[in-house]
matplotlib code that plots the C-alpha trace (Angstrom):
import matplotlib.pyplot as plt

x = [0.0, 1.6, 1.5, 4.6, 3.6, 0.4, 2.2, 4.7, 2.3, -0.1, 3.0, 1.1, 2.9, 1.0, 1.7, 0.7, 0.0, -1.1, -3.8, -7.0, -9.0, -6.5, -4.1, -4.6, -3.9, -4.3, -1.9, -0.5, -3.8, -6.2, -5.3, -8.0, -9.0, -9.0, -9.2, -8.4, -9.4, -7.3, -9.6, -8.8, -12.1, -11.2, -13.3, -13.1, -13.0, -15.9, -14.2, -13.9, -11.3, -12.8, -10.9, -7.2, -6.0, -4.0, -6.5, -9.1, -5.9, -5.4, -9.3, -10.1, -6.9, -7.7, -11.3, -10.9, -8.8, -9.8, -8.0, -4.7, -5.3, -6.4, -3.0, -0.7, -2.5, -1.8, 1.9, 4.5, 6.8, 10.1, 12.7, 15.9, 18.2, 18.3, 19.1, 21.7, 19.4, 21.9, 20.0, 21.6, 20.9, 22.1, 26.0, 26.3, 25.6, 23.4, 23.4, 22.5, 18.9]
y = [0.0, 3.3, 5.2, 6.8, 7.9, 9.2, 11.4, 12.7, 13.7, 15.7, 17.0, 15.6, 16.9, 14.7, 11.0, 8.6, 5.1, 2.1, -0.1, -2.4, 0.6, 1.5, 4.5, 7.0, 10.1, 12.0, 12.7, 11.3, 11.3, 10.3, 8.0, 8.3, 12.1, 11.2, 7.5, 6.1, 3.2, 0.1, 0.7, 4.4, 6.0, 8.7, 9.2, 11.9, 10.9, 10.9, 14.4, 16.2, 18.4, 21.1, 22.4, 22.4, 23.8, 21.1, 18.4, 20.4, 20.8, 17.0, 16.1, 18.8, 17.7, 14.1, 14.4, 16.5, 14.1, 10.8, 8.9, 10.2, 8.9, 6.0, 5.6, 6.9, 4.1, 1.4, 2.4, 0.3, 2.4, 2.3, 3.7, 5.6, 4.6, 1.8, 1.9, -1.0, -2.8, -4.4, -6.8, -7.8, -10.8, -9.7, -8.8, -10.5, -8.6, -11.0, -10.8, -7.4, -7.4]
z = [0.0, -0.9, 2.1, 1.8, -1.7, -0.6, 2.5, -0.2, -2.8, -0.6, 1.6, 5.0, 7.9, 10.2, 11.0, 8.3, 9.6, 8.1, 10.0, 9.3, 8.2, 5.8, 5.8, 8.5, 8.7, 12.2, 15.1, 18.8, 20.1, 17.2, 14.9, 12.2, 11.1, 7.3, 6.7, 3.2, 2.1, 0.3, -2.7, -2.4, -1.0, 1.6, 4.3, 7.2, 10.7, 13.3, 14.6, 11.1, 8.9, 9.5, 12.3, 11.3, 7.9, 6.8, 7.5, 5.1, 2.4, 2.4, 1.9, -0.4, -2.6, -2.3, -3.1, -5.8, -7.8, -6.8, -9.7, -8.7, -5.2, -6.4, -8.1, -5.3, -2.7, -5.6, -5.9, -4.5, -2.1, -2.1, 0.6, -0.3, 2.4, 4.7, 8.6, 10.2, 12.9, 15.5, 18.5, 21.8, 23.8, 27.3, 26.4, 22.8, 20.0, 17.0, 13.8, 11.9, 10.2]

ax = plt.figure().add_subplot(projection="3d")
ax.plot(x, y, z, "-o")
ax.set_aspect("equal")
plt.show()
């Protein structure tokens, strides 16, 4: 699901999340202001854009051109750098992932 696509397209300064609903877009304390479906159908949240500026921006931009968000939640995303993972097991350092 292309989640980071979708957060880079509409320039989404809030946290971006993936769960069972779909991708969610909201903050630390709720989750799910502007849901968007797997099939690309964005919904707002029980609590509404209304309030914040940037919320609106996103619906009214995804709304407006549905195909496009359609296209962005089909793309694959892909990640420019990678990040060395190292695990401990009390003092013996494993494998890196």
């Amino acid at each position: 699901m292309g989640w980071k696509a979708v957060k880079d397209y509409y320039k989404i300064g809030h946290i971006v999340q993936v769960t069972p609903k779909g991708i969610c877009i909201g903050s630390g304390y709720i989750n799910d202001l502007i849901v968007i479906s797997p099939d690309g159908e964005v919904h707002e949240g029980e609590l509404g854009v209304s309030g914040n500026a940037d919320l609106a921006r996103y619906y009214a931009e995804m709304t407006d051109d549905k195909p496009k968000l359609r296209e962005l939640v089909a793309a694959q995303d892909s990640f420019a750098a990678s990040i060395p993972v190292y695990t401990f097991h009390g003092s013996d350092r494993l494998a890196r992932k």
